[in-house]
Steps between C-alpha positions, in 0.01 A plus 500: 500500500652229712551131415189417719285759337645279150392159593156616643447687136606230301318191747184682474528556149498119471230430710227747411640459052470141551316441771717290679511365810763755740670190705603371162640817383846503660847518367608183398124421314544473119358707293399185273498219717338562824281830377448367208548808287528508123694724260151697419476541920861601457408836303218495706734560798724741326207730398416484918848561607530819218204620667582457877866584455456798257749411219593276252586118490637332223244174449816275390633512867177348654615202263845485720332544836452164612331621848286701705891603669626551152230779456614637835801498442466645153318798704709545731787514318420720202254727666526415856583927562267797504734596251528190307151539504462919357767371224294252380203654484646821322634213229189363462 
């Protein structure tokens, strides 16, 4: 899975969960501020990104991510790798 395949998943995660609007969803938007998104739309999103992503995310670090980039980069980082990927899934 590449870092573009990443930011598509997670982008249209946000719009179709929350039905916002795709221009706004970009890396520097807030997750509070300018998408408006609450800490019950916060395990909302976790729930989505378990699903789409195929392992398990602790629902304290959606607290820390500020960002629609913090997500990707969250992603990317921990399970940016096919492999990344199978080893979290198998732990899940």
């Amino acid at each position: 899975m590449t870092s573009e395949d990443i930011i598509r998943k997670v982008d249209a995660i946000l719009v179709e969960e929350f039905e916002l609007d795709p221009e706004e969803v970009i890396p520097d938007a807030s997750l509070r501020e300018d998408l408006d998104l609450d800490s019950l739309d916060g395990v909302d999103l976790v729930v989505a990104l378990e699903k789409t992503f195929g392992f398990r995310i602790d629902e304290k670090l959606i607290v820390e991510m500020k960002t629609v980039g913090d997500i990707h980069q969250h992603i990317r980082a921990h399970f940016g790798t096919e492999e990344q990927l199978a080893a979290a899934r198998s732990s899940a």
